[in-house]
C-alpha positions as CSV (number, residue, x, y, z in Angstrom):
1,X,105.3,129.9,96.7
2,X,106.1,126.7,96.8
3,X,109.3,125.8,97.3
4,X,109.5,121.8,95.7
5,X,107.1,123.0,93.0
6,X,109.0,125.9,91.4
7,X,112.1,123.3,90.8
8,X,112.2,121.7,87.2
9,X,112.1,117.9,86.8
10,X,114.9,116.5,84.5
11,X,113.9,113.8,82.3
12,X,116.7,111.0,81.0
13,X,117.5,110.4,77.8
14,X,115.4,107.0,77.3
15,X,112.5,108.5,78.9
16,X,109.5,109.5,76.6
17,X,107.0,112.0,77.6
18,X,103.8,112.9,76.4
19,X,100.8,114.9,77.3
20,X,97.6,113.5,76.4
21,X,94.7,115.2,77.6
22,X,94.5,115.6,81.2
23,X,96.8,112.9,82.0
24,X,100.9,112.5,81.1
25,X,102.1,109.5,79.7
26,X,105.7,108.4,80.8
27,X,107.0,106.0,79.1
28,X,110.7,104.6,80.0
29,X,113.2,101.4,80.1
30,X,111.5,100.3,83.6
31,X,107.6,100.6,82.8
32,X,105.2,103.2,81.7
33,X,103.0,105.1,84.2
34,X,100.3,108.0,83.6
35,X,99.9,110.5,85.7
36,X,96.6,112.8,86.2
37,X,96.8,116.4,86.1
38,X,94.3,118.7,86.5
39,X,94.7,121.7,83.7
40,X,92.4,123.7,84.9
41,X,94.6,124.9,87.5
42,X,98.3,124.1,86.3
43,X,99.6,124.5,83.3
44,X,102.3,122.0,82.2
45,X,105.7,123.0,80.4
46,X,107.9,120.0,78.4
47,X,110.7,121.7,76.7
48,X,112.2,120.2,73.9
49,X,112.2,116.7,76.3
50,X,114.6,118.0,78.7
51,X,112.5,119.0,81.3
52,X,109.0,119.3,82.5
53,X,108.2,122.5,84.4
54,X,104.4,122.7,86.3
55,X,102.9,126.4,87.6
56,X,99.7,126.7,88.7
57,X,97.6,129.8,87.1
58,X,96.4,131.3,90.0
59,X,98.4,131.1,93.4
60,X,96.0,130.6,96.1
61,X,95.9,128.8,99.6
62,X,94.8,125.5,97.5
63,X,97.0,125.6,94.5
64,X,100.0,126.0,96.9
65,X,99.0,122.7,98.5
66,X,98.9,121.1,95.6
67,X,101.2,122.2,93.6
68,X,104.3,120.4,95.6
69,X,102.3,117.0,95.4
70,X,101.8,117.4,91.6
71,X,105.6,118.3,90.7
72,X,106.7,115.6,93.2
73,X,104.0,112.8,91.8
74,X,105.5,113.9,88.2
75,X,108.9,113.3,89.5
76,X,108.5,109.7,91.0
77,X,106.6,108.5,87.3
78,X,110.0,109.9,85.7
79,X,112.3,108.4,87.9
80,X,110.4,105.2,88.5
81,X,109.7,104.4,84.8
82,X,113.6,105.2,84.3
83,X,115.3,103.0,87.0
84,X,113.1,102.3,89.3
85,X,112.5,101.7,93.0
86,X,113.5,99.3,95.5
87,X,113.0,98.0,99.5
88,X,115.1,95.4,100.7
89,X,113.5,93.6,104.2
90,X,115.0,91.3,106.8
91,X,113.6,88.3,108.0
92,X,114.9,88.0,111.4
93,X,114.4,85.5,113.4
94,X,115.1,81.2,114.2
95,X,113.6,79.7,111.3
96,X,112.1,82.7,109.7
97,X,112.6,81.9,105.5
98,X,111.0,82.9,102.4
99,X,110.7,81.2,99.1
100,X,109.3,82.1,95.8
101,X,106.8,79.9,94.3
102,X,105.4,80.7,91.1
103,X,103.2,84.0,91.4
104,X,103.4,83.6,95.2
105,X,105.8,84.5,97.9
106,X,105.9,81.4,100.6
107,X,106.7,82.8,104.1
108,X,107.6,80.7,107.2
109,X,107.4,83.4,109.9
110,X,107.2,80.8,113.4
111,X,103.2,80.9,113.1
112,X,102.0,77.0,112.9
113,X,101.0,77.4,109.2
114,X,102.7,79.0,105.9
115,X,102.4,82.2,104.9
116,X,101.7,82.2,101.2
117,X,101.8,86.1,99.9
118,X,100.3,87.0,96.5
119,X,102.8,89.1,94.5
120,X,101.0,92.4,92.6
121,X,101.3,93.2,89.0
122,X,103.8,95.5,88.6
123,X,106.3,94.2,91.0
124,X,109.0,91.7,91.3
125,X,110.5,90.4,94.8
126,X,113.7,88.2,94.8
127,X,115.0,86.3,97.9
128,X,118.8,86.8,97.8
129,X,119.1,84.3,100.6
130,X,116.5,82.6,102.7
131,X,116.6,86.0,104.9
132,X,116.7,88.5,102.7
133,X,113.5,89.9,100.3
134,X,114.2,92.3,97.1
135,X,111.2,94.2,96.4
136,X,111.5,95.7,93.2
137,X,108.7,98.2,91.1
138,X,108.3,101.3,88.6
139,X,105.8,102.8,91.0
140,X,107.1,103.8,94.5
141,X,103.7,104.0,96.2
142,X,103.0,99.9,95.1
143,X,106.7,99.2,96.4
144,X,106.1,101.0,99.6
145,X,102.6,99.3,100.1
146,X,104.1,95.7,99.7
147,X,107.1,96.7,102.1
148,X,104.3,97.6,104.4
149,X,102.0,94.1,104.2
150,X,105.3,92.1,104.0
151,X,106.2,93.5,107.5
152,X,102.7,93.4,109.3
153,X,102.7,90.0,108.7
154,X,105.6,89.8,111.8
155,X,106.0,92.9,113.1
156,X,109.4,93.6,115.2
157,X,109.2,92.6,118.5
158,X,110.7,94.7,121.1
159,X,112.6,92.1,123.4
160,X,114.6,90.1,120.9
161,X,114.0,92.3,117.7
162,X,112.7,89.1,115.4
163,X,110.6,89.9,112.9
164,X,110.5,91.3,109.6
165,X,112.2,95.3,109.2
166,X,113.4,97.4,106.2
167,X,117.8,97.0,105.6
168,X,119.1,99.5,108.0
169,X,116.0,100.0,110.4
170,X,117.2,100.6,114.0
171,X,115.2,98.8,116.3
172,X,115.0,100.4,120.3
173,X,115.2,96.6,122.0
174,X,113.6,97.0,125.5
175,X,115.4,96.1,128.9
176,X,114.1,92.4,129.8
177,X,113.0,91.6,133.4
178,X,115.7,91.3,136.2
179,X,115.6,89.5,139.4
């Protein structure tokens, strides 16, 4: 049995959901996002728009694995199209600033050139201060993807610790030479 899959998800009060087909349409104050389930092994309960239940009709080694993933996919549309996610990064380091320019983010990051990042449909980043990037979405894979280009671009550097990291990411800073 699996043990995330056998819990109900909840859905909010401004959050519609509809099954159409094979896929489920969630619809909610944040975005709308379908998800794709196959029927042929789950079946899919929504009772009376409270909550949305998902048990596979045969338990076997590969429904279990899939049966978590499905209920947990479910849950992120629901609570993504409802409030949504966010990431906040750091830009640390001497001269290290962002700025929005229309559709693009501009990033100077201490290379010789600009940085000039193309923001995804779907998402919206704010720069707080010149140090500080607010990556905001409905989807949380999309959010987590752009977190994850944003800080290849620098990546933390183990001496100093300058480059880019998530709010709260501890950085192990390495011992510099000694004479």
């Amino acid at each position: 049995m699996s043990k995330i899959g056998k819990i109900n998800i909840p859905i909010p009060e401004k959050v519609k959901v509809v099954l159409a087909g094979s896929s489920l349409n969630i619809e909610g104050p944040s975005g709308k996002k379908s998800v794709n389930i196959d029927l042929d092994i789950f079946n899919l309960d929504i009772k009376d728009g409270k909550e949305i239940s998902i048990k596979p009709k045969t338990i076997d080694e590969n429904t279990k694995k899939l049966w978590g993933m499905n209920r947990s996919l479910i849950n992120n549309a629901v609570i993504g199209t409802h409030s949504g996610y966010e990431k906040i990064l750091e830009l640390i380091g001497v001269g290290y600033r962002a700025s929005l320019k229309g559709n693009q983010l501009n990033l100077q990051l201490g290379y010789s050139h600009d940085i000039n990042f193309d923001i995804p449909e779907g998402i919206k980043i704010l720069v707080e201060k010149q140090t500080i990037l607010k990556i905001t979405g409905s989807d949380k894979q999309l959010v987590g993807v752009v977190a994850s280009k944003l800080k290849t671009l620098r990546k933390i550097e183990p001496y100093k610790g300058k480059g880019i990291r998530e709010k709260g990411q501890y950085v192990l800073k390495k011992e510099g030479k000694k004479k």
